[in-house]
N, C-alpha and C positions, 0 to 999 in steps of 0.2 A: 483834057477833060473827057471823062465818060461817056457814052450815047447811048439810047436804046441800042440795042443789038439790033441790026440790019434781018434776021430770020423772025423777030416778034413785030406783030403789029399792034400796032396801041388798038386801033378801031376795033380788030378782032377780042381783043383784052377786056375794052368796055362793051361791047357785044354780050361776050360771055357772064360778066359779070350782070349787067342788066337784066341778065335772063333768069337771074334767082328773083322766087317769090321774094315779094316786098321793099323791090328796089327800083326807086323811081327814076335815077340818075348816077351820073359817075363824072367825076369833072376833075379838073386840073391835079391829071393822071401824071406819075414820074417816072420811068423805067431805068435803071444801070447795073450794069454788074458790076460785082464790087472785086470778085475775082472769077476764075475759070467754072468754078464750082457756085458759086454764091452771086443770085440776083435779086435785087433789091428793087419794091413797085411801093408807091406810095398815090394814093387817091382820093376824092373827098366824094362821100357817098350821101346822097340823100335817098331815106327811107319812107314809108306809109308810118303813121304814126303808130307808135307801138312802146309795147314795156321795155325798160333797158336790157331782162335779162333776153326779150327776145331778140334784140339788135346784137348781143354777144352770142348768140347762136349764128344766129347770119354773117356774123363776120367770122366763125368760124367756118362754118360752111364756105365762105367768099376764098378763103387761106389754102382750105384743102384744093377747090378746082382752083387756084391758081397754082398750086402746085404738081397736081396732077395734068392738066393740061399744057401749062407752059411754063415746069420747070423753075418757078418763082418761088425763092424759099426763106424770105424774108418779106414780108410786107408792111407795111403803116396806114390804118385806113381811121379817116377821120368823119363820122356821123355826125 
């Protein structure tokens, strides 16, 4: 079975994520790599109420710093 990778921390993961405007929480977070290259995070996000195109802004924003910060380049996030 897969495991988060022992160098990511979840805590820091929903840290960061929490820390974008508009986002109230992050809960039943999933971490695995699926190969050497390719990790896969999946999360369920509660937002401030807001229009749907602006919750696809922020989940794209949410995409990019997980990519850039922790190399995560698949994600699933469910609002």
């Amino acid at each position: 079975m897969l495991a988060t990778p022992s160098e990511l921390n979840l805590d820091e993961i929903r840290k960061t994520i929490r820390e974008q405007p508009g986002i109230h929480d992050v809960h039943h977070m999933h971490l695995w790599p699926v190969s050497e290259s390719d990790l896969h995070f999946e999360g369920h996000i509660t937002v401030e109420d807001q229009l749907l195109s602006q919750v696809s802004l922020l989940r794209g924003q949410i995409e990019i710093v997980l990519l850039d910060k922790f190399d995560i380049n698949h994600t699933t996030l469910q609002f």
